[in-house]
C-alpha positions as CSV (number, residue, x, y, z in Angstrom):
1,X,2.7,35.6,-8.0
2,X,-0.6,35.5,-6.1
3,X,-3.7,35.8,-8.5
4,X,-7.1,37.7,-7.1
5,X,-8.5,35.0,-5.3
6,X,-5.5,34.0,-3.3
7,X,-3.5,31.4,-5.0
8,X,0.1,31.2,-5.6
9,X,1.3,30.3,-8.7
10,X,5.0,30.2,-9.6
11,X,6.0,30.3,-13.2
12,X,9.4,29.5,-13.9
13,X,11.5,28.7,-17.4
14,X,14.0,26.9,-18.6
15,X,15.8,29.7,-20.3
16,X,15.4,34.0,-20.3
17,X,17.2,35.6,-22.6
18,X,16.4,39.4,-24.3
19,X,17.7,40.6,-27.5
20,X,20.0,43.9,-27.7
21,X,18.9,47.2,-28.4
22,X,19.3,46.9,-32.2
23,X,17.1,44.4,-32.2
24,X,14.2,46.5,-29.5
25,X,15.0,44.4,-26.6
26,X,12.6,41.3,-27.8
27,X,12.4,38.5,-26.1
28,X,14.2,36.2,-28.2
29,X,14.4,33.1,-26.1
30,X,12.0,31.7,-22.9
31,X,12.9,27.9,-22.6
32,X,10.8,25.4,-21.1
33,X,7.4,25.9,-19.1
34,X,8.2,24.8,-15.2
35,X,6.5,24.8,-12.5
36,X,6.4,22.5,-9.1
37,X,5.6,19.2,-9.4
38,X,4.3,19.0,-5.5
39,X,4.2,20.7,-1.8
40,X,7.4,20.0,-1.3
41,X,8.4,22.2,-4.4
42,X,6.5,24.9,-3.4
43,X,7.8,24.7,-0.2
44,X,11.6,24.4,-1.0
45,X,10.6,28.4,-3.2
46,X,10.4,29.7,-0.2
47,X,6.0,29.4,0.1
48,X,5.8,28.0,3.8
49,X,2.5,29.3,4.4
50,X,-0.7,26.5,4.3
51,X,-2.9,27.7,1.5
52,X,-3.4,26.7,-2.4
53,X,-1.0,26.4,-4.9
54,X,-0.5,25.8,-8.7
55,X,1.8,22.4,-9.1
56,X,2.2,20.4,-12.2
57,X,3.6,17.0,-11.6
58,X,6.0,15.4,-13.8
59,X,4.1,13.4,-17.1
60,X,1.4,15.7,-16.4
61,X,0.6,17.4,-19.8
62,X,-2.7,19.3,-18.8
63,X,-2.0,22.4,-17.6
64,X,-0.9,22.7,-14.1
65,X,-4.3,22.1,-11.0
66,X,-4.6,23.4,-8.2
67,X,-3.9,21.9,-4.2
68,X,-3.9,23.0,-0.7
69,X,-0.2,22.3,0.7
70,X,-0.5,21.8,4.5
71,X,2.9,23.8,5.5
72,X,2.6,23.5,9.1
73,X,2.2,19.8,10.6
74,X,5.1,17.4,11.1
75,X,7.6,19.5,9.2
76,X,5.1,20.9,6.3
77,X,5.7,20.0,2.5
78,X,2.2,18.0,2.3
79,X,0.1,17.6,-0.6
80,X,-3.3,17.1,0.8
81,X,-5.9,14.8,-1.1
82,X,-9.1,14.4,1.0
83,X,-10.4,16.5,3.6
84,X,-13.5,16.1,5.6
85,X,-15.2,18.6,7.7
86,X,-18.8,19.2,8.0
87,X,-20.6,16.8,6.0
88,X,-21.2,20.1,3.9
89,X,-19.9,17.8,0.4
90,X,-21.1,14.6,-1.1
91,X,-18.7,11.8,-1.1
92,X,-20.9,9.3,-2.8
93,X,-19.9,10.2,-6.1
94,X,-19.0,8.3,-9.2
95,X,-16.0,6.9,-10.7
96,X,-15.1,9.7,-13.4
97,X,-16.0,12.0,-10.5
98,X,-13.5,10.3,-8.4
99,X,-10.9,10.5,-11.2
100,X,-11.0,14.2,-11.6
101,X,-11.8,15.1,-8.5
102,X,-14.6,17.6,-6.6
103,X,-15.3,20.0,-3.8
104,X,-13.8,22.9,-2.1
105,X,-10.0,22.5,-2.0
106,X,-10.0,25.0,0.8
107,X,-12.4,22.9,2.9
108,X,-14.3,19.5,1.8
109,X,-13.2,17.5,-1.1
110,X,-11.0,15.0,-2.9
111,X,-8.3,16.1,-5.2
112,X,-8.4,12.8,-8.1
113,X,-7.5,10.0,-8.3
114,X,-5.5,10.4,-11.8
115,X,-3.5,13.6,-9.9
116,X,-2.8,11.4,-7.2
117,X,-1.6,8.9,-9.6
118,X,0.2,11.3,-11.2
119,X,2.2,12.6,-8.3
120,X,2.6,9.2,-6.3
121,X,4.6,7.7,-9.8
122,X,7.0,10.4,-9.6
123,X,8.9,9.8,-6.7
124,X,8.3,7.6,-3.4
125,X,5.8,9.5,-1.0
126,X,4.8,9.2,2.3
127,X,1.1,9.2,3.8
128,X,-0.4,10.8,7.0
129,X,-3.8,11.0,7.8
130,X,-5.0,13.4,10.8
131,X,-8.5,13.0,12.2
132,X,-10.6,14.1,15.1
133,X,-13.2,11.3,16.6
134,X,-16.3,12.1,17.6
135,X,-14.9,12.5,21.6
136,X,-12.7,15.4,19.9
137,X,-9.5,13.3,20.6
138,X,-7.0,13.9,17.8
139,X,-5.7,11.5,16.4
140,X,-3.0,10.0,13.2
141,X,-1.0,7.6,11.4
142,X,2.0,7.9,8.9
143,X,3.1,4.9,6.0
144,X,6.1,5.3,4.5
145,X,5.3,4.4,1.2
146,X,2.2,5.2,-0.8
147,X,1.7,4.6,-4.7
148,X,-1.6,4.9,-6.8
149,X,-1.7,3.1,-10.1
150,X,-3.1,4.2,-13.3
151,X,-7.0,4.1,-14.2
152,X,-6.1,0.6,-16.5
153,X,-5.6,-0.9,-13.0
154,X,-8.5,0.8,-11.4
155,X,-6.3,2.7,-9.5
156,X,-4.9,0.3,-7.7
157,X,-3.5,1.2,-3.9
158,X,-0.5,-0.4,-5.2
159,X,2.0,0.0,-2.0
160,X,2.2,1.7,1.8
161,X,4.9,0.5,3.4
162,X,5.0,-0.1,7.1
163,X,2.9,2.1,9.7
164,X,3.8,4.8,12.6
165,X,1.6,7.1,14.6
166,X,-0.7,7.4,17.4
167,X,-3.7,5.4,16.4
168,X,-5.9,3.4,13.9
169,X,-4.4,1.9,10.7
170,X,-6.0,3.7,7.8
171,X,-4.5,1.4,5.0
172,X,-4.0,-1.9,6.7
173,X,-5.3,-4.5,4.8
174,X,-5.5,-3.1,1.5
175,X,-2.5,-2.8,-0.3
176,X,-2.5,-3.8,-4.1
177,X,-6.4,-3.3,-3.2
178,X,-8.2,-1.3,-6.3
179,X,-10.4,1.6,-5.9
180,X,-13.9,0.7,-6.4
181,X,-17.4,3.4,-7.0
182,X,-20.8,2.6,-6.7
183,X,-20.7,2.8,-10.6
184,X,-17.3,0.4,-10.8
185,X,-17.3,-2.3,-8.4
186,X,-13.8,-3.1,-8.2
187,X,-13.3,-5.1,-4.7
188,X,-14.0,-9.0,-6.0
189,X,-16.4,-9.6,-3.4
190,X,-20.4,-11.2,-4.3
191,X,-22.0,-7.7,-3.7
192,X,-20.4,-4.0,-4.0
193,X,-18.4,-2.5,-1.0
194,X,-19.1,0.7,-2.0
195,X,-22.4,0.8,-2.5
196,X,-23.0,-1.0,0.4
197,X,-21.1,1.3,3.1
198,X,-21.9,4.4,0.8
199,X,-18.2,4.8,0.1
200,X,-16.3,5.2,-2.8
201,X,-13.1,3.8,-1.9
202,X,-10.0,1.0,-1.8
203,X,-12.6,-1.7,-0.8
204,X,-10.6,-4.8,-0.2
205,X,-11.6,-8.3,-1.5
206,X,-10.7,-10.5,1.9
207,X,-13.1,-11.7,4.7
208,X,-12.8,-9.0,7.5
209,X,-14.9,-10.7,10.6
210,X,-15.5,-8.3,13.6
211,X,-16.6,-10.5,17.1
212,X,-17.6,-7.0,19.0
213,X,-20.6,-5.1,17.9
214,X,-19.9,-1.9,17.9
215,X,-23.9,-0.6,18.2
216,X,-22.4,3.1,17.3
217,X,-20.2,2.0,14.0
218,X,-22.0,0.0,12.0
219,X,-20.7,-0.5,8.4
220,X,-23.8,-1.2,6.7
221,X,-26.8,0.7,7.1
222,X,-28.1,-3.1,7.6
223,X,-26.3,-2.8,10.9
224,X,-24.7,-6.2,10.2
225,X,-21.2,-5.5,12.2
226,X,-19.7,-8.7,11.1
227,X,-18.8,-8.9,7.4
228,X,-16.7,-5.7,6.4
229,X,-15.4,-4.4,3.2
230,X,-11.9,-2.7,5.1
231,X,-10.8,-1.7,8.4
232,X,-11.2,1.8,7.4
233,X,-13.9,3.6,5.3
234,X,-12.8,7.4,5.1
235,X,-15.2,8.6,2.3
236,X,-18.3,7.4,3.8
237,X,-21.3,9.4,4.9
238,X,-20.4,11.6,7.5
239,X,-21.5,11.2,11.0
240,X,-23.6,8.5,9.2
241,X,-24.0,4.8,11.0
242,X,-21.7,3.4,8.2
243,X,-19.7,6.9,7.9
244,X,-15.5,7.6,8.5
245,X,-14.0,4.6,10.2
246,X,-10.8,3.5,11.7
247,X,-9.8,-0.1,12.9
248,X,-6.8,0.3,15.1
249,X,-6.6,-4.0,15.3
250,X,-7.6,-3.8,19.1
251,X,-11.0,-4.6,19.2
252,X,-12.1,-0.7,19.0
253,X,-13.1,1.3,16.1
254,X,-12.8,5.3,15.4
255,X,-16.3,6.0,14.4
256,X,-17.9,8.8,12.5
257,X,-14.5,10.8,12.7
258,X,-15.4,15.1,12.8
259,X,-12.4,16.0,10.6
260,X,-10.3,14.3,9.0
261,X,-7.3,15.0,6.3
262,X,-4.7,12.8,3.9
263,X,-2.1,13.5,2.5
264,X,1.2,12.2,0.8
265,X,5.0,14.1,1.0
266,X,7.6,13.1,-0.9
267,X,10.1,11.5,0.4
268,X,13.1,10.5,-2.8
């Protein structure tokens, strides 16, 4: 069913079963609440349409949150998780923010990271990113495996597999990398990623040195080029000097990326 302001929700049950007329046709038996656990879900009822949808994943005992399932790139089915557009939403949020989530799921925001949990420990999911440089040259890159831990272990980028796609590599460098806030410095270095590149994100604890000074991508608002937190910074301040980043391991950065969207697919 679509509700008034345009999502799609699909209610099933385990079980439907009406009593005889004797008995005034009640409904004596409903089953089980179901509903789609992801994208794929919604897509495999027969919703191939982009838009937002109602999914519940499986452990999930809130009721069932909302997502935006991209239906129309490299085959559809994705659950998207971040999306950047304008700059119009604040990505230098905390960590409970971070947790639940915040934004406009039809435009700028970022869906949890205890949903994404959720739906990553399911099954085995693959990522995609798609952004748009400031050049307007589009752009991606696919892993094949991508797992979130639990909030106990920070959230821990626990696993991506091995990379494909067209440019930049998004996750390289860290896997089994926790997710760090300005609020909950995670990344085991002396001073806090996050707070230093204004972004909330999987800040990784190794030395990253960078010879080429890249005068239009500085990390820090220092404008130190040399000591970096990760080769990619997705949740930073948009079209800011330390904002979106890609490293694509040839001496060349993706800097202050227009759009950009991520998103997981299940896979098994």
């Amino acid at each position: 069913m679509t509700l008034e302001n345009g999502t799609i929700c699909d209610v099933q049950y385990g079980a439907f079963r009406i009593s005889d007329e004797w008995s005034d046709y009640k409904l004596s038996t409903l089953g089980t609440f179901e509903s789609d656990a992801d994208c794929t879900d919604v897509y495999n009822a027969g919703n191939t349409q982009d838009g937002v949808y109602y999914i519940r994943p499986a452990g999930w005992n809130d009721p069932p949150f909302k997502v935006f399932c991209n239906m129309s790139i490299d085959g559809g089915k994705w659950t998207v998780f971040q999306r950047r557009v304008n700059g119009s939403t604040n990505f230098y949020r905390n960590w409970t923010e971070y947790r639940n989530g915040f934004g406009d799921i039809k435009h700028e925001f970022w869906l949890g990271n205890e949903k994404l949990h959720f739906l990553t420990k399911q099954a085995t999911y693959e990522y995609r990113v798609d952004f748009v440089t400031a050049s307007l040259t589009s752009y991606h890159n696919k892993y094949n495996n991508f797992y979130v831990d639990n909030e106990d272990n920070k959230y821990r980028l626990a696993d991506v597999g091995t990379r494909t796609g067209t440019a930049g590599y998004s996750l390289h460098g860290i896997q089994n990398t926790p997710f760090s806030t300005y609020d909950e410095d995670n990344d085991g270095r002396t001073y806090n990623c996050a707070e230093e590149h204004r972004s909330c994100w999987w800040h990784g604890a190794d030395f990253i040195y960078v010879i080429f000074p890249f005068s239009n991508c500085r990390y820090f608002p220092s404008g130190n080029t040399t000591d970096l937190c990760s080769y990619s910074n997705l949740n930073g301040d948009y079209n800011g000097g330390n904002g979106e980043n890609i490293y694509d391991l040839t001496s060349y950065y993706y800097c202050n990326q227009k759009y950009t969207e991520m998103k997981i697919r299940r896979i098994s």
